[in-house]
Legacy VTK file of the C-alpha trace (Angstrom):
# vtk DataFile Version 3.0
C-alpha trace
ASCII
DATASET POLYDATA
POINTS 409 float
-15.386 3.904 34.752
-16.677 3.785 31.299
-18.144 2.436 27.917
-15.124 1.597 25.903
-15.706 0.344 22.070
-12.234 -0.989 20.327
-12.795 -1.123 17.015
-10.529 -4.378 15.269
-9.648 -7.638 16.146
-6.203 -7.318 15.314
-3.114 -7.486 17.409
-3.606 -3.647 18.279
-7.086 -3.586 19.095
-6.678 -6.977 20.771
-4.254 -5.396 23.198
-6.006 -1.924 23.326
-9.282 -3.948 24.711
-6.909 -5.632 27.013
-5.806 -2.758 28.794
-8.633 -0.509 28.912
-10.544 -3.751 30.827
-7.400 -3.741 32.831
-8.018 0.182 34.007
-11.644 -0.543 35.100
-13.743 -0.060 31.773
-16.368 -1.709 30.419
-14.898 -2.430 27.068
-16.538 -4.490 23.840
-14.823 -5.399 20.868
-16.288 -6.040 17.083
-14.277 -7.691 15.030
-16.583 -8.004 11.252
-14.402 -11.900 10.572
-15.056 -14.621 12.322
-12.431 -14.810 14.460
-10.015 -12.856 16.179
-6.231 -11.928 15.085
-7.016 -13.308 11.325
-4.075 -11.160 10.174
-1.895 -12.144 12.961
-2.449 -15.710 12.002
-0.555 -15.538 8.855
2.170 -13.521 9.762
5.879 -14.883 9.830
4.933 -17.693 7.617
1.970 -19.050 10.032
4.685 -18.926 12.982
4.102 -15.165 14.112
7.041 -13.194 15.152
6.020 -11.942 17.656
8.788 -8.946 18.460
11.946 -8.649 18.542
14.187 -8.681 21.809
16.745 -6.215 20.934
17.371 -3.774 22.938
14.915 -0.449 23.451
16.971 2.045 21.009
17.574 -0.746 18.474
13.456 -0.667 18.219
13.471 2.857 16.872
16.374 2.135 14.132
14.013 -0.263 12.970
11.331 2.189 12.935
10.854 3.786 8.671
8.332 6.184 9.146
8.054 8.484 12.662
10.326 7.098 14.861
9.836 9.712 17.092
6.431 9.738 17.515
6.641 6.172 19.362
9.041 7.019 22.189
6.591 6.725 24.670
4.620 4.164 23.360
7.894 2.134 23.630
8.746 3.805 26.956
5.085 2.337 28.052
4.772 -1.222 27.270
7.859 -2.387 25.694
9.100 -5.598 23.441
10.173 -7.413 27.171
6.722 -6.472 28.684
4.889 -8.236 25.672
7.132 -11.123 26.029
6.505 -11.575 29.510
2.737 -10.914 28.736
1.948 -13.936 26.608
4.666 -16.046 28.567
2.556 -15.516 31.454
-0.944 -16.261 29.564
0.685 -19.652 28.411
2.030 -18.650 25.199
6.534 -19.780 25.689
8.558 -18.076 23.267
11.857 -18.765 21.605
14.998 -16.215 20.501
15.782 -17.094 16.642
18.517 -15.175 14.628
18.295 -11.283 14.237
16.503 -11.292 17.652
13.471 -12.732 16.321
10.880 -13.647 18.685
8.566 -16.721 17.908
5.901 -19.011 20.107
8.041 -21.913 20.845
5.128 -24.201 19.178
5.975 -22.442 15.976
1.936 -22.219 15.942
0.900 -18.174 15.367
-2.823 -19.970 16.878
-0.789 -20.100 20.148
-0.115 -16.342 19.987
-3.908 -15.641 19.380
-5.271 -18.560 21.661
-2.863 -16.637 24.628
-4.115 -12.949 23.866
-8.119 -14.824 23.978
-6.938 -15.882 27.243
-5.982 -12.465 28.032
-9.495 -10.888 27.156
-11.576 -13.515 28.876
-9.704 -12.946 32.120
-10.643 -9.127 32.216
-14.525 -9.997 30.422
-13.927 -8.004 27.317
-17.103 -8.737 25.727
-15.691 -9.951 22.226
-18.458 -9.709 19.248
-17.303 -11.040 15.705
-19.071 -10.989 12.575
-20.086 -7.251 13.138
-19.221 -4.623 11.164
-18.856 -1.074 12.035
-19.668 1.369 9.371
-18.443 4.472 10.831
-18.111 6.468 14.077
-19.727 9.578 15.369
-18.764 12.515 17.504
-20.776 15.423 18.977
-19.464 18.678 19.596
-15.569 17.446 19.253
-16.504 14.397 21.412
-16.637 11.129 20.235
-20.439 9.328 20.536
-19.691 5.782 19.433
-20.199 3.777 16.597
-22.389 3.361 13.964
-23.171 -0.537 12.914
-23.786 -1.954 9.883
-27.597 -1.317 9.069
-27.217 1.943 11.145
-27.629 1.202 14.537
-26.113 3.506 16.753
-24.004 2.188 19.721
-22.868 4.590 22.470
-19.789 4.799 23.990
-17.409 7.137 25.982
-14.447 5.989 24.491
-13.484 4.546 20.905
-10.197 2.447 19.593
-9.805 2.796 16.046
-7.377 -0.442 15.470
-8.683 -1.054 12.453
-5.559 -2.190 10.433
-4.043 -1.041 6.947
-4.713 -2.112 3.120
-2.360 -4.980 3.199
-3.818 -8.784 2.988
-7.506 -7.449 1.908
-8.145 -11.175 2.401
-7.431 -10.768 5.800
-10.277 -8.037 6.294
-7.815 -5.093 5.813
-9.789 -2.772 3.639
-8.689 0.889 5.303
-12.188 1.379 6.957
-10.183 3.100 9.257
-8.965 5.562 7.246
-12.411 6.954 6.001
-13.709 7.131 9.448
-10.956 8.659 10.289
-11.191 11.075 8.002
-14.919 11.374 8.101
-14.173 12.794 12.032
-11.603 15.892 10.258
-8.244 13.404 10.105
-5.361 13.455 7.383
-4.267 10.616 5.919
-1.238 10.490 4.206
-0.922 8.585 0.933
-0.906 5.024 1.484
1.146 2.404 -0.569
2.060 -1.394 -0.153
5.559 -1.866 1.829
7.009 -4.904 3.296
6.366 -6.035 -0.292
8.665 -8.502 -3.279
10.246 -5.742 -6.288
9.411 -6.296 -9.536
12.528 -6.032 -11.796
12.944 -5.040 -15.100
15.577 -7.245 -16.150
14.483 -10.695 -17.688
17.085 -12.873 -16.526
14.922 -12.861 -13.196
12.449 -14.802 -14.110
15.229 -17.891 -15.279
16.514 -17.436 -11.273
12.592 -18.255 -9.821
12.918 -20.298 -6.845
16.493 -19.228 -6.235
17.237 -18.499 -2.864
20.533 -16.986 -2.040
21.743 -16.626 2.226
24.773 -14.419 3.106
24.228 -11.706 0.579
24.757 -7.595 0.451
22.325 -5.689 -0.724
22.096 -1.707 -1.802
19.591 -0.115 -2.898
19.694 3.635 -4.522
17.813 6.586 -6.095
19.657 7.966 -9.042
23.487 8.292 -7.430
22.210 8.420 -3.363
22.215 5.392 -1.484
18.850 5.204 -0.032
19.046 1.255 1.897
21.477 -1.123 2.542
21.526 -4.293 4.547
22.822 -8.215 4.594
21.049 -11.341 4.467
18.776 -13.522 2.525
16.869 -13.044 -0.579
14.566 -15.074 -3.041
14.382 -14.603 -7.029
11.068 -15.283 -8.238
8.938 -15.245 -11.935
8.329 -11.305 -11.139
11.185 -10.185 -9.576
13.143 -10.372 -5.911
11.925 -11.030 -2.823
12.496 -12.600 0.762
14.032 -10.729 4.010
16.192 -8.365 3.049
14.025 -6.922 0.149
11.113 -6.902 1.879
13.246 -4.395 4.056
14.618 -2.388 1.395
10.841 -2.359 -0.199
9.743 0.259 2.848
12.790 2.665 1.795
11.534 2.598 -1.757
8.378 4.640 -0.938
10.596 7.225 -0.045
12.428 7.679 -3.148
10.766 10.479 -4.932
12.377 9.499 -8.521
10.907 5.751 -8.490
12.243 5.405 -12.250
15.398 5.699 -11.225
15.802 2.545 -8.283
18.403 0.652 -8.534
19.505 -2.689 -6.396
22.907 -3.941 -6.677
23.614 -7.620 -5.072
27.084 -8.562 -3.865
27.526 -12.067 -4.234
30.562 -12.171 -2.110
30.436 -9.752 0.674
32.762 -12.006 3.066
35.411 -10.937 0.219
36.622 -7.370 -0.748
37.100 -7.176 -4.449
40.850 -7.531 -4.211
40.485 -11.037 -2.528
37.478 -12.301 -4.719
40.311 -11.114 -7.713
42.706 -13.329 -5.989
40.210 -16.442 -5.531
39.428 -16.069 -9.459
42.843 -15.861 -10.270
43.700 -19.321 -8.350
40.865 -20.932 -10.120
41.789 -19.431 -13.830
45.458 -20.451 -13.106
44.723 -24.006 -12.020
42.546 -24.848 -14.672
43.974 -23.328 -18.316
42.899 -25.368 -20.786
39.188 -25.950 -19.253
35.927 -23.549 -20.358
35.390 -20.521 -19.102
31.393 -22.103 -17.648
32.806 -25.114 -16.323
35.625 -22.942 -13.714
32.768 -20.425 -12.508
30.664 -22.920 -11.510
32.200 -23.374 -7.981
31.559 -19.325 -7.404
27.943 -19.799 -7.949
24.969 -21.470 -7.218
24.194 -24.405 -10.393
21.330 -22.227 -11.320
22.898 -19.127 -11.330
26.144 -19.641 -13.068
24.872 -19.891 -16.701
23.413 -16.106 -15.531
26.847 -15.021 -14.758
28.246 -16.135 -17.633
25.741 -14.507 -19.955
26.007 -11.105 -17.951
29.620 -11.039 -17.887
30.085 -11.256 -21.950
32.559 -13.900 -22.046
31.648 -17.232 -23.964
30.845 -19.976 -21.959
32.783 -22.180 -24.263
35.680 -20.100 -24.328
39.310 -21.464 -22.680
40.770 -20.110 -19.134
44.360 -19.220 -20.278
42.318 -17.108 -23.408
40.401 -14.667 -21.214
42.043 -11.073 -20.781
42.149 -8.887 -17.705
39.470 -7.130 -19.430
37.401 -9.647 -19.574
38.214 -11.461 -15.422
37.802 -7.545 -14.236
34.170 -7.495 -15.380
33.049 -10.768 -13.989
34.540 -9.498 -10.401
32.297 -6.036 -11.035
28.910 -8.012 -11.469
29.894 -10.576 -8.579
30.108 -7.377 -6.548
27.710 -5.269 -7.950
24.826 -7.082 -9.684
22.787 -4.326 -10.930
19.048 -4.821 -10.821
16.212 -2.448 -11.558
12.971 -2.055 -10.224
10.124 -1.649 -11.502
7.991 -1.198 -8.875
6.711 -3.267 -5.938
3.769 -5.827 -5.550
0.246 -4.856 -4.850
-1.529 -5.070 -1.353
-2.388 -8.730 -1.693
1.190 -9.293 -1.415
2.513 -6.563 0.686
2.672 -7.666 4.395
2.162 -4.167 6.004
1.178 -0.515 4.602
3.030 2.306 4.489
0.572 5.401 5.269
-2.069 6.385 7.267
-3.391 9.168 9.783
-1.058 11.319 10.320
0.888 11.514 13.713
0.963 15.229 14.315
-2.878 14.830 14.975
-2.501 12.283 17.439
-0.940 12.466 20.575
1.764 10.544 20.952
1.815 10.389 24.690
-1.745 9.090 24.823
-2.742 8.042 21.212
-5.953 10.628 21.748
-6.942 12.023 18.462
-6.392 16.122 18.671
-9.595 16.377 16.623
-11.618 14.262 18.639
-11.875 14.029 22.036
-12.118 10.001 23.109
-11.153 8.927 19.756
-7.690 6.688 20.381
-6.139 5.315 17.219
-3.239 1.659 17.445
-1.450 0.297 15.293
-1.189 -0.009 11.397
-3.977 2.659 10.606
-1.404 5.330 11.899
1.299 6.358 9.441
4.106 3.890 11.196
5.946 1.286 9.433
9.152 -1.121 10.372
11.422 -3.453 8.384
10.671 -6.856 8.795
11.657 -8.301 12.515
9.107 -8.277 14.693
9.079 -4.516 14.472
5.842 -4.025 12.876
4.013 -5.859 15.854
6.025 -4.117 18.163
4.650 -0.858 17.061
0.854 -2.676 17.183
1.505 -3.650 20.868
3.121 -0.538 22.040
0.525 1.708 20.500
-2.728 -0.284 21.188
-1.530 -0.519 24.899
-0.889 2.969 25.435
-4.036 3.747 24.057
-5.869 1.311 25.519
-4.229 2.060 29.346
-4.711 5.941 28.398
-8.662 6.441 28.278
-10.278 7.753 31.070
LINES 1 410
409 0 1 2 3 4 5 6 7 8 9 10 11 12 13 14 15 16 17 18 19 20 21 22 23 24 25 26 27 28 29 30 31 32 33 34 35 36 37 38 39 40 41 42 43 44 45 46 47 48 49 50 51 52 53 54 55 56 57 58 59 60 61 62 63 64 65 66 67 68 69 70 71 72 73 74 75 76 77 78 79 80 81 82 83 84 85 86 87 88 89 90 91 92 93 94 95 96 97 98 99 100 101 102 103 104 105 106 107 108 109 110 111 112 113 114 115 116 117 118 119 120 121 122 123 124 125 126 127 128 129 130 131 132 133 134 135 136 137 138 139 140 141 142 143 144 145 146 147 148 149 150 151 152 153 154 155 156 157 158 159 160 161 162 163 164 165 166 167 168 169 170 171 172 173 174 175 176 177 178 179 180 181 182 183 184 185 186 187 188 189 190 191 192 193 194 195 196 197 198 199 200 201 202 203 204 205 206 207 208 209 210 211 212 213 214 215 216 217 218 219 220 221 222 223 224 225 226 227 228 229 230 231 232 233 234 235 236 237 238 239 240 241 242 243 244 245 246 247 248 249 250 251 252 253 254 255 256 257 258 259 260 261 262 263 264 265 266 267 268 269 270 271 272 273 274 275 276 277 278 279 280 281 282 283 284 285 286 287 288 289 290 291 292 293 294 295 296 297 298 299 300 301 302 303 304 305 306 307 308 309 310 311 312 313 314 315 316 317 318 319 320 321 322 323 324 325 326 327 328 329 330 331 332 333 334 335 336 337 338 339 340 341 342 343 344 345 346 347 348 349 350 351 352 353 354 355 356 357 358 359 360 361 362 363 364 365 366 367 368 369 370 371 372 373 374 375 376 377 378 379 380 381 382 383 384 385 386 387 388 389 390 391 392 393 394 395 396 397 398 399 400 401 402 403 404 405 406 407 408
């Protein structure tokens, strides 16, 4: 068996140490923070989710970028096989909605404290506060790494897990990608995803704080429909943000024309337009004489109806019985189709993963070997994979870093 170096703390090099010890190897891990899983920590608000526990082929409709490439990573060490993993190292989890998986303690330090566990058991030597500079190969063979202050350290296997661009404060800095690319790797163009919108429109900023549950949102590219989904969302001074446009967020990157993104909100997805028309019609007709601000109010949230009002052109002070069709016709369009338009999204510091990285078709994806480099295995976000939000993102991280760690020889 041999010398195994996995480069990154995180929740994919964490796992990749954890099964190359498993197959016999001698494996060491430098992590340049002070502890391990500093990323992982902060993920799902501090609570960590996990996975997700859908089913197998609902992972890969999760999946934005290279699907494909991940069948047998997912065919290898599944969301059910992590579960049971930290269940067994002392870590109980809990099922929330959308098949969200979370430590029962609500603690992500449980989720880190159980993969530690995990390590010590198979005496992966575990050295923080080191830094590796770079890596080094010899005649299409990988050599090691090279330390901070140059010191060579050999090894017959490396695990580049060294995490994206997202949460610099975390110790994400794309290290990974120039050594990658040092070694003859491509790396596609990287950009923030998983990340809030900022919108143009300036009636945003009056929402901040809003938060708004039960919700449709679409999101297109000139006239094509590019993402669409239902849930919750969060207006803040900047823009939108929460769940379901942190989702939409990863599609954006793909739209070529970014000038042209648009997001429309239905406010009232539970209702097609013909029975929201209905619902406004009973309140108009039971209330004649009162103003136009005062009826609406019982569609909206407080905070939003003076919003509504302003967007739909009628005057707040006006009477029920004095509104025309016109006029009731274009408050149902923006209830149903609250156009927004975005600007762009928020930086790295805000963006929970990154959507980029080496490129898949030199890896292989039944392995995680580099096709460059023989003994150089890449997990998790430093490859160009990306999910919605979900529990996919660490999915991917698992999968891949256990592969790759369980594939070196």
């Amino acid at each position: 068996m041999g010398n195994v170096i996995v480069v990154g703390g995180g929740a994919a090099g964490m796992i990749a140490a954890y099964a190359a010890a498993g197959h016999g190897h001698s494996v060491v891990l430098f992590e340049k923070n002070e502890k391990l899983g500093k990323k992982l920590f902060i993920t799902g608000k501090w609570r960590c989710n996990v996975t997700n526990a859908c089913e197998k082929d609902k992972l890969f409709e999760n999946i934005v970028s290279n699907p494909k490439f991940l069948y047998s990573a997912f065919g290898y060490f599944d969301n059910r096989q992590m579960m049971d993993l930290l269940e067994e190292a002392g870590c109980p989890l809990k099922v929330e909605r959308g098949e969200r998986v979370f430590p029962v303690s609500d603690h992500s330090s449980d989720v880190i404290a159980a993969l530690e566990r995990l390590l010590r058991r198979r005496k992966v030597d575990i050295r923080l506060r080191t830094t590796v500079d770079g890596l080094y190969a010899e005649n299409g063979e990988i050599g090691g790494v090279l330390l901070s202050g140059g010191k060579r350290q050999a090894a017959d296997a490396v695990g580049l897990a060294t995490g994206g661009l997202s949460y610099p404060s975390t110790g994400s800095t794309g290290d990974g990608y120039r050594m990658a690319q040092e070694l003859g790797h491509t790396v596609k163009e990287c950009a923030p995803a998983l990340a809030p919108m900022e919108i143009t429109e300036s009636w945003c900023a009056s929402l901040q704080g809003l938060s708004l549950k039960n919700v449709a949102l679409t999101m297109s590219c000139g006239k094509k429909k590019i993402w669409d989904g239902f849930g919750e969302m969060l207006f803040t001074h900047f823009g939108i943000s929460g769940p379901l446009v942190l989702s939409a967020s990863s599609f954006y990157g793909k739209c070529k024309d970014k000038d042209n993104v648009v997001v429309t909100l239905d406010l009232k997805p539970a209702l097609s337009a013909e029975q929201l028309d209905r619902r406004i019609l009973r309140d108009f007709e039971g209330n004649p004489n009162k103003q136009f601000k005062n009826v609406i109010s019982g569609l909206y949230p407080s905070k939003l109806t003076p919003v509504m009002v302003s967007l739909s052109g009628i005057d707040g002070e006006k009477k029920i019985h004095e509104i025309t069709k016109q006029e009731r016709t274009r408050l149902l369009e923006i209830t149903k189709g609250l156009q927004m338009h975005v600007s762009g999204l928020r930086d790295y510091a805000e963006a929970i993963i990154t959507q980029g990285g080496i490129r898949v078709k030199e890896v292989n994806p039944s392995t995680m070997e580099s096709k460059c480099v023989k003994g150089l295995y890449f997990a998790g976000e430093v490859l160009d994979l990306d999910a919605v939000t979900g529990g996919f993102n660490l999915q991917i991280a698992w999968s891949t870093g256990y592969l790759a760690g369980s594939s070196i020889v």
